[in-house]
C-alpha positions, 0 to 999 in steps of 0.5 A, a space after each residue: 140974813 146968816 141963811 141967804 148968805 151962807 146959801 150964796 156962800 155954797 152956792 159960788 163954791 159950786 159954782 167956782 168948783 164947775 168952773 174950775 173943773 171945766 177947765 180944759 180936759 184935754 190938756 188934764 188928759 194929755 198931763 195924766 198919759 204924760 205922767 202914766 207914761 214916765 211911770 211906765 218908764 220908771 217902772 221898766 227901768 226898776 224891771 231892768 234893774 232888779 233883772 241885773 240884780 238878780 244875775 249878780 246874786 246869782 253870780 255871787 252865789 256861784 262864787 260862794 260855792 267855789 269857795 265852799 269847795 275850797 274850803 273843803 280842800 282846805 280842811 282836807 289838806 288841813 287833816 291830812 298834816 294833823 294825821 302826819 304830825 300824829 304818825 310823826 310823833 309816834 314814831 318819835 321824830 320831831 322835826 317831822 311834827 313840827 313840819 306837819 304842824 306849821 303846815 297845818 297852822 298854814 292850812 287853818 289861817 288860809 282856812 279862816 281866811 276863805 270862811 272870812 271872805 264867803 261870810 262877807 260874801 253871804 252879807 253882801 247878798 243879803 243886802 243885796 236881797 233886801 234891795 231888791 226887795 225894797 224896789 219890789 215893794 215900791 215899785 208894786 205900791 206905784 203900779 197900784 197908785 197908776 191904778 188909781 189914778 187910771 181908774 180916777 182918770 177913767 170915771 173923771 173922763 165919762 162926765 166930760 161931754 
């Protein structure tokens, strides 16, 4: 008795799994290009997106070097004062020192102020990066799940006749 209704017991799961199987194709079908073509969708606009992030980085970077530059003007003006504050004491004249040292003083807090500013420069397109990087993984872990899904797709479809 336990064998004959065990048997029958498999024999409607194969039988309700066939039936449920058969249940229209066309309408999966068209519920699977639907979906493909969302994916596809999505996947433009992430393309898009990354795109724009990637001229922004570009921009930042420029803006970056800007400022290096002027840091680097900076630290010669900067040098210049020290050398005048220098000559200025050696030649005794101390209100010519005390003029090269506020103007350098000047110089170094406008100085730190620039490193200060390409610093947070510098983070932000590091998160920026990693944004970017992070939409890149996903965006390759959903083409590869289309894949699989296309090519489950594609061997469903060989048995429907």
């Amino acid at each position: 008795m336990k064998t004959t209704s065990l048997l029958l017991a498999a024999l409607l799961t194969a039988f309700a799994g066939a039936a449920i199987a058969q249940t229209n194709p066309l309408a999966q079908v068209g519920q699977d290009n639907a979906q493909i073509r969302s994916s596809s969708h999505e996947i433009h606009a992430d393309n898009r997106a990354i795109g724009h992030d990637n001229g922004v980085i570009a921009r930042d970077k420029v803006a970056i070097g800007q400022e290096k530059q002027a840091i680097h003007a900076d630290r010669v003006e900067r040098n210049a004062d020290q050398r005048a504050e220098n000559a200025a004491l050696r030649r005794g004249d101390m209100a010519g020192a005390q003029q090269a040292n506020q103007a350098r003083a000047q110089e170094q807090q406008a100085i730190h102020g620039e490193k200060r500013v390409v610093h947070q420069e510098r983070r932000q397109i590091a998160q920026r990066r990693a944004a970017r990087t992070q939409v890149k993984l996903a965006r390759a872990d959903e083409r590869h799940e289309r894949h699989a899904e296309v090519l489950r797709r594609n061997r469903d479809a060989t048995h429907i006749r």
